[in-house]
N, C-alpha and C positions, 0 to 999 in steps of 0.2 A: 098534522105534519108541519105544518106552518109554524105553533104555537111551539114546537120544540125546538127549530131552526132558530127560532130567533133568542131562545132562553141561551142555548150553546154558545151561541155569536154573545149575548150582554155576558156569560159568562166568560168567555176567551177574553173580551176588551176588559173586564173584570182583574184578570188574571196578569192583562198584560201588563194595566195600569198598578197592582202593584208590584210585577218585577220591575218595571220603569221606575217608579219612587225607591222601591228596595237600591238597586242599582247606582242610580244617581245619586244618593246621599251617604255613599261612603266617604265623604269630604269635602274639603271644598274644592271647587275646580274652578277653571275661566267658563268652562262646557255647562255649567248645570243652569239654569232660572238667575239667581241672585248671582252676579259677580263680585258682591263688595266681598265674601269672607275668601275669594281666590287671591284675589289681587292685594291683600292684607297680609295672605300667607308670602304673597312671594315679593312682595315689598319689606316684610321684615325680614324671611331668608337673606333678601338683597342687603342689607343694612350691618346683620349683626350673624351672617356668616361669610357670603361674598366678600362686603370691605374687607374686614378682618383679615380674611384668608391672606387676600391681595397683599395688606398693609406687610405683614410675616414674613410673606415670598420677597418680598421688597426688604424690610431688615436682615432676612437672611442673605440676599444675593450683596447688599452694600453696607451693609453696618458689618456684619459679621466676618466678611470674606476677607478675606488677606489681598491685599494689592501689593503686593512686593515679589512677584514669581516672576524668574529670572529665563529669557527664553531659551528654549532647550534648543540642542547642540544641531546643528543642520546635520543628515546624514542623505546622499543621494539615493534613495529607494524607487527603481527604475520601475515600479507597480504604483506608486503613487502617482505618478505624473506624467501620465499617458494621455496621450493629446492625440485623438484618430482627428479631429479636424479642428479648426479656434471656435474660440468663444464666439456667437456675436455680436458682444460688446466690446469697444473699447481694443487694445489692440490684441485680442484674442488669445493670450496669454493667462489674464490675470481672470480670477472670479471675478462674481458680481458683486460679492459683499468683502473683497479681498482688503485686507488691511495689511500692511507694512512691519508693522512692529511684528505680526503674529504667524503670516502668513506666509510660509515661504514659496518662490516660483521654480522651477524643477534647474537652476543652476545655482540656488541660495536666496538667501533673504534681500531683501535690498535693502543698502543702507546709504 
């Protein structure tokens, strides 16, 4: 009884060790044994898809975009500018990231 018990058990650890290999070496990971081929992956990703990407969203927002848009007409729309209580910044009026040229305050732009 003994000599069975223990063939089942080297077989299970058998068994487990190789879905654990099977498993672990679908690629490379930070996770598995060796780090160097995770961190190669995701250092070139970083290089030569990341920059890239960045660099594009960047000529697209400022090389390509038109800076010449003329601000559009103030219209008092009593749904936009409802104020149940102030901001608490600043004199409670304006947003946080409020800019002047773009942003109008619920009686007009300020000039």
């Amino acid at each position: 009884m003994q000599k069975v018990i223990s063939v089942r058990t080297s077989m299970a650890s058998r068994l487990g060790n190789i879905l654990r290999r099977t498993f672990s070496a679908q690629g490379p990971s930070a996770t598995s044994g060796d780090h160097g081929e995770g961190v190669k992956l995701w250092r070139n990703l970083t290089f030569f898809v990341a920059l890239p990407g960045v660099a594009l969203c960047w000529a697209n927002a400022y090389v390509f975009a038109e800076h010449d848009h003329e601000r559009t007409e103030f219209k008092p729309y009593s749904h936009l500018y409802i104020r149940s209580k102030p901001f608490p910044w600043g004199d409670g009026n304006h947003g946080l990231f409020h800019n002047k040229a773009v942003n109008a305050l619920p009686e007009g732009y300020e000039d």
